[in-house]
N, C-alpha and C positions, 0 to 999 in steps of 0.2 A: 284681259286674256281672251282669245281668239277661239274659235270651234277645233282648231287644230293646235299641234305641237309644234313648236318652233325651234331645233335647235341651234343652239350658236357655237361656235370654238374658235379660240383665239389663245396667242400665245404672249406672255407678259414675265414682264421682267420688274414693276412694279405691284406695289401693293396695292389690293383692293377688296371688293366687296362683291360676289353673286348676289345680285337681288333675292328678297324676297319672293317665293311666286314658283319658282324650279320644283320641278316633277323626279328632276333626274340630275344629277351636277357629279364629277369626276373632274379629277387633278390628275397631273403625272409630271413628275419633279425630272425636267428634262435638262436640269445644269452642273451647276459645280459645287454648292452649297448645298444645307439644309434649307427648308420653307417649314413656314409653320401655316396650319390649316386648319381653321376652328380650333385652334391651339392647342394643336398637337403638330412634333414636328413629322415632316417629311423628307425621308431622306433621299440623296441622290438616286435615281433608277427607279423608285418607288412609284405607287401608283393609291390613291384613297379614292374608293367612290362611294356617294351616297344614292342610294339603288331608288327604286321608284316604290314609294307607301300608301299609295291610294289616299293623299293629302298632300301639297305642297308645303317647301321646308323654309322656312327663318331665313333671314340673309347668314348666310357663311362668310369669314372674314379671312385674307389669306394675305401672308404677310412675305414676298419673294426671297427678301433676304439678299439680293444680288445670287441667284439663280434664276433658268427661268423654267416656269409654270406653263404646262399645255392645259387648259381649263376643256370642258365638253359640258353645256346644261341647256337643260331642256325647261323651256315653260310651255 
């Protein structure tokens, strides 16, 4: 990890994994299904975020479901 914050955003229609290592990570369920995310679902138009805790988070595992997922995290 870097002296600075790196964010990334990308959009997925497959299942995956946020690394370990994020400062800051946000979803937002921008399809036609539910998604499940750290398993819990998310539903269509939704939005989960995990805010910033002055410690980084565990890989979070996110599962598209044939919807697709606007991801945003920060290492």
């Amino acid at each position: 990890m870097g002296a600075l914050a790196d964010p990334i955003e990308f959009e997925t229609t497959e299942d995956g994994t946020v690394p370990a290592g994020a400062i800051k990570i946000s979803f937002y369920n921008d399809g036609t299904s539910v998604a499940i995310v750290n398993g819990v679902r998310l539903k269509v138009g939704k939005a989960t975020n995990f805010g910033f805790t002055g410690k980084p988070y565990r890989a979070i595992e996110y599962k598209a479901n044939g919807t697709t997922l606007f991801i945003r995290y920060t290492v």
